[in-house]
MIKEFI-616365 format. One line per 3 residues: number of its first residue (from 1); for each residue z, x, y of C-alpha. Coordinates in steps of 0.25 Angstrom, whole numbers. Layout:
# MIKEFI-616365
NUM = Z:X:Y  ...
***
This chain:
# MIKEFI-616365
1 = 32:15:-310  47:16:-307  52:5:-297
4 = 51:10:-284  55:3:-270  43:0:-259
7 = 46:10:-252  45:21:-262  33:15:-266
10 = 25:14:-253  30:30:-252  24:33:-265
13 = 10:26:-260  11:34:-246  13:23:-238
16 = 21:26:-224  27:12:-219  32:13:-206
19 = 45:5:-202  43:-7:-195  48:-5:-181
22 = 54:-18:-176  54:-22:-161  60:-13:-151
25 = 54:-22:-139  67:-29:-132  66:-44:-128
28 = 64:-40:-114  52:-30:-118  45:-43:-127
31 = 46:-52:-116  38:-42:-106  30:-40:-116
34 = 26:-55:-118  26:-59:-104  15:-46:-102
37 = 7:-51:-114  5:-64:-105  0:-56:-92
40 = -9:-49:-104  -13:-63:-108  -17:-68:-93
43 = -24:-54:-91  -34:-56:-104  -38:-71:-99
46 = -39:-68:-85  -43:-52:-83  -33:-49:-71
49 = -18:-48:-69  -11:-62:-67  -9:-64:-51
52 = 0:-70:-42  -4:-81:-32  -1:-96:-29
55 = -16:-101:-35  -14:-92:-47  -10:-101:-60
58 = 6:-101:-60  5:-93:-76  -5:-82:-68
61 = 8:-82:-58  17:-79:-67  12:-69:-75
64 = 10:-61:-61  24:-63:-58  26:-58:-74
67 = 19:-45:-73  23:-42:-59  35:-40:-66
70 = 31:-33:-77  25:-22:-68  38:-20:-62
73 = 45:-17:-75  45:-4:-79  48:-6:-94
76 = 36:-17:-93  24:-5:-92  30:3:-103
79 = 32:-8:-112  17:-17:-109  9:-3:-108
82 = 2:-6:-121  1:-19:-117  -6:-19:-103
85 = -19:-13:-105  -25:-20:-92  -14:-13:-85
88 = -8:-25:-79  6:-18:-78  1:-8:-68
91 = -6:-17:-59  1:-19:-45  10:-33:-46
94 = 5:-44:-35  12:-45:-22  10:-60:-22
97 = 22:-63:-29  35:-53:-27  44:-57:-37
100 = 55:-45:-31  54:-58:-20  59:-68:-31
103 = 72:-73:-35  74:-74:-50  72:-88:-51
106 = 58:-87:-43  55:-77:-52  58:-82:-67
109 = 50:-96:-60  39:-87:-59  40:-80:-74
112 = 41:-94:-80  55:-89:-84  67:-99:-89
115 = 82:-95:-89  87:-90:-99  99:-82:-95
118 = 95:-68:-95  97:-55:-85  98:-62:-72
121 = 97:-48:-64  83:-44:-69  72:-52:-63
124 = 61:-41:-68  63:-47:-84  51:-56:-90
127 = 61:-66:-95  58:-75:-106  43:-72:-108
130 = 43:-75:-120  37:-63:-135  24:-64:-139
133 = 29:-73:-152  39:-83:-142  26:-84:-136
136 = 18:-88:-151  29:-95:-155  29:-105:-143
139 = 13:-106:-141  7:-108:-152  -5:-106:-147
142 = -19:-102:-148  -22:-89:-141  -27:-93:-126
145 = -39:-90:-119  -44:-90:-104  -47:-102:-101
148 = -63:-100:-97  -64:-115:-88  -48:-114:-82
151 = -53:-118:-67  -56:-133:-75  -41:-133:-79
154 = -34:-126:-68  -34:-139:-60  -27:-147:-70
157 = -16:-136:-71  -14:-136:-55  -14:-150:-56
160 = -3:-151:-65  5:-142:-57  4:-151:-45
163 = 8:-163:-54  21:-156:-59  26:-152:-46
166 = 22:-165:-40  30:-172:-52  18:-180:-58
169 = 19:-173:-72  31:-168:-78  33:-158:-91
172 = 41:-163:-103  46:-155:-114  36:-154:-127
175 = 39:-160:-137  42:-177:-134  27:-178:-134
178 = 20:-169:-141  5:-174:-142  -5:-163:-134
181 = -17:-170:-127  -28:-165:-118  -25:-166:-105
184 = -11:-163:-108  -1:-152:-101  10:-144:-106
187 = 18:-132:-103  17:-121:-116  22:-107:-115
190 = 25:-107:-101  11:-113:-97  4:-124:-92
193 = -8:-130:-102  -15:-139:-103  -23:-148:-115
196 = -38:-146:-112  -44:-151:-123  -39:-154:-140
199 = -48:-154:-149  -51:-161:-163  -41:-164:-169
202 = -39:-155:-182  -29:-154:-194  -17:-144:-194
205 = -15:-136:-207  -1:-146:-209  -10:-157:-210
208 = -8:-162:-195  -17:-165:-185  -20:-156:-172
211 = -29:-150:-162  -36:-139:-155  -33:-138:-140
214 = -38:-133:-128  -26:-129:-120  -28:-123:-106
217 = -16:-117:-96  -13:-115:-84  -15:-100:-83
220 = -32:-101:-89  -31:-101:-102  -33:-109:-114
223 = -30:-110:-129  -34:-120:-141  -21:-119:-148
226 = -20:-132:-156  -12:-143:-153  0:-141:-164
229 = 1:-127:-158  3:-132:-143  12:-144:-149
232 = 20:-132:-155  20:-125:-144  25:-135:-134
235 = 35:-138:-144  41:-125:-146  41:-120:-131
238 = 55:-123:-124  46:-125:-112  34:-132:-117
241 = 31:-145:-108  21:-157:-109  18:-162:-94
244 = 16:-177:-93  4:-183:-88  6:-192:-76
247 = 2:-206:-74  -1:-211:-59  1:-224:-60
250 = 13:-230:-52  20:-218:-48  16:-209:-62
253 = 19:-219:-73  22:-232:-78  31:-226:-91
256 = 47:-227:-83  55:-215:-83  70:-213:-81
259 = 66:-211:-65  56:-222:-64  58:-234:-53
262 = 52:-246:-58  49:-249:-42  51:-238:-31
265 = 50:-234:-17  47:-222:-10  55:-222:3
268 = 53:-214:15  62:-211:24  64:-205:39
271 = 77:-201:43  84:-205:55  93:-192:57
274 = 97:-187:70  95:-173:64  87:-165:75
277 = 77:-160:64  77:-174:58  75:-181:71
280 = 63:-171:75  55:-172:64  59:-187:60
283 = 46:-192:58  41:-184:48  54:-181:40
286 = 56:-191:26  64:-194:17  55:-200:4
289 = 64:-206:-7  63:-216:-19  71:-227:-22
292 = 70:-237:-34  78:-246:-25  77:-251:-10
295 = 77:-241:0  86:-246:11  97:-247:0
298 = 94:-232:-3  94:-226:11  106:-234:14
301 = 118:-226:20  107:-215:24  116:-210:35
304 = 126:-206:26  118:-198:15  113:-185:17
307 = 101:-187:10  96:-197:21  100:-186:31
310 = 113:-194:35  104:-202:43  97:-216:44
313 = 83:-216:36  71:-225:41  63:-230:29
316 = 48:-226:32  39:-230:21  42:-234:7
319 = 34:-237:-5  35:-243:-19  31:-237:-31
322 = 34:-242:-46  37:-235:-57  40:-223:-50
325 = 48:-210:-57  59:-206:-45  60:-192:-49
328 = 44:-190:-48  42:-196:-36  52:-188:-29
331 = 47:-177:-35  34:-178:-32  38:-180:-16
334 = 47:-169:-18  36:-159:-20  25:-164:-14
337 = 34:-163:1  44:-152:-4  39:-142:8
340 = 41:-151:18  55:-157:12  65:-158:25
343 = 74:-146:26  88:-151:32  102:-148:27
346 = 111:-160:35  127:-163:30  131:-172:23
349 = 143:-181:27  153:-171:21  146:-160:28
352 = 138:-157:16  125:-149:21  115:-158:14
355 = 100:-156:13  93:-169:10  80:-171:0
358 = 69:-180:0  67:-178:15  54:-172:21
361 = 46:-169:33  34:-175:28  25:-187:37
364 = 28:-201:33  12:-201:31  11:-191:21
367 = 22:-197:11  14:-208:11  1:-202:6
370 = 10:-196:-4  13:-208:-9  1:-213:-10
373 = -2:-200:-16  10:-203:-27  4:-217:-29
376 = -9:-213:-32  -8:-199:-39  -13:-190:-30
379 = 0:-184:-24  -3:-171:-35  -15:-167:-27
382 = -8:-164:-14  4:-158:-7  12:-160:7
385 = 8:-148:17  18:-147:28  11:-141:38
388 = 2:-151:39  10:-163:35  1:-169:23
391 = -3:-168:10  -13:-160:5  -22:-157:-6
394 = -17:-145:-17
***
């Protein structure tokens, strides 16, 4: 037979190969299509539409926000027709959330999106969701399932929501430590999950040790990826986090950090202003502070420094803590009386308008139970309620 190419040969035998058709899908179009997979995804483990609402899982949240979107992009129901067989596209988007009423920023929080620098002028574009093999690349992992007994771990995942924002834990980026334990938590793909259970340890195909896990997050489902996979995962995930654990023992720890103050006080403050407001309410407006030295040296000179509301201070209570982390504490007081935080712009002695921190309208009685509260641990089950001045069970 005389030498002949491949494709005289395939014609000889009858054989129609059809060109291969590379992607016509834009950037923009992969990235709508990806973000819908996820709605997709919530939909098969859960049977409805994701919804909006404060007691719904933040995940749930956001992909309500994600297709309330999608349903106002024209170009979304052309290109995700094939795609949405439970016609989730032509239902009727909640009115609980009106993202026409957010701001960009409000917005992107809401998405989960970062900032990259991109068309600042188009709110409406599912930004940085990321194609479906991103997404592979950066899991790793087993494909999920509903998780059947959630309510048991929905607690823990509301608890550690409550300790973040209360500043008892903290998220590191992966990669320092890079054991994986039960009981631990970590932030992988965007989501909150937690290590439920791992299982006997087995030998990897390169001769190394490893484990099947149990991993449950926060939006009901599980997977049993293995624990190289997650450890991959974490790894290769710009925005994959470990979150400490937290220690209640002398204010959260005896291991110093680069804020720690080997011995402390907590100072409270009531002003001496002759502000009207100031001298209305003076007995329940406080300043609450932390020095690693004495106090009378710190409020020294209080008439003339704005933070002290150019005015005397009287020293109400104090007390001392050892070991204690500055930045935490602060924190922690901070969110816990954030809603009632004195609102009150004064000038400084250059005529500077000024609105001093740390200064709150909160009942010398009820800073102290949260301090008890810091001492013994239990300051992440309750928060401050401002109309009825005291702290209350969440």
């Amino acid at each position: 037979m005389a030498d002949i190419n491949d494709d005289e040969l395939l014609d000889a035998l009858g054989v129609e190969v059809a060109p291969l058709k590379a992607s016509s899908r834009t950037p923009r179009e992969e990235r709508i299509i990806a973000g819908f997979e996820d709605i997709l995804c919530f939909h098969q483990a859960y049977g409805r539409a994701p919804q909006h609402g404060e007691g719904r899982d933040i995940f749930e949240r956001l992909y309500a926000v994600r297709l309330d979107q999608l349903r106002k992009l024209p170009e979304a129901h052309t290109l995700l027709a094939g795609l949405d067989a439970p016609g989730l596209l032509s239902g009727v988007a909640s009115i609980a959330v009106d993202v026409d009423d957010l701001d960009e920023d409000a917005l992107l929080a809401e998405l989960g999106i970062g900032d990259e620098p991109i068309d600042q002028n188009d709110i409406t574009v599912l930004r940085h969701v990321r194609s479906n093999v991103e997404k592979r690349a950066a899991e790793e992992v087993a494909d999920r399932t509903r998780c059947t007994d959630f309510e048991k771990f929905q607690p823990l995942f509301e608890q550690i929501e409550r300790e973040l924002k209360s500043g008892l834990r903290k998220t590191l980026r992966f990669g320092r430590d890079t054991s994986i334990a039960s009981g631990n938590y970590f932030v992988v793909g965007g989501q909150l999950a937690y290590v439920a259970e791992v299982g006997d340890t087995i030998k990897a195909p390169n001769g190394e040790s490893d484990a099947r896990l149990r991993v449950i997050y926060a939006n009901g489902t599980e997977s049993n990826l293995l624990r190289r996979s997650l450890q991959r995962a974490l790894y290769k995930d710009d925005t994959g986090r470990r979150l400490t654990d937290h220690d209640m023992g002398p204010l959260f720890g005896d291991t110093p950090e680069p804020d720690d103050i080997e011995t402390g006080t907590i100072y409270v403050l009531r002003s001496l202003s002759s502000n009207p407001f100031v001298t209305e309410h003076r007995e329940l407006i406080h300043k609450i502070g932390v020095t690693g030295g004495s106090v009378e040296t710190r409020i020294a000179g209080a008439e003339k420094d704005a933070t002290y509301l150019l005015a005397g201070v009287e020293v109400v209570a104090t007390y001392k803590l050892h070991n204690l982390n500055r930045v935490r504490l602060e924190n922690i007081f901070h969110h816990l009386f954030g809603a009632a935080q004195l609102d009150l712009t004064i000038e400084d002695r250059f005529g500077h308008p000024v609105k001093p921190r740390e200064w709150f309208l909160v009942p010398l009685h009820v800073i102290d139970e949260a301090v008890q509260r810091i001492r013994d641990g239990s300051i992440i089950d309750v928060i401050y309620d401002p109309e009825t001045a005291r702290l209350i069970s969440q």
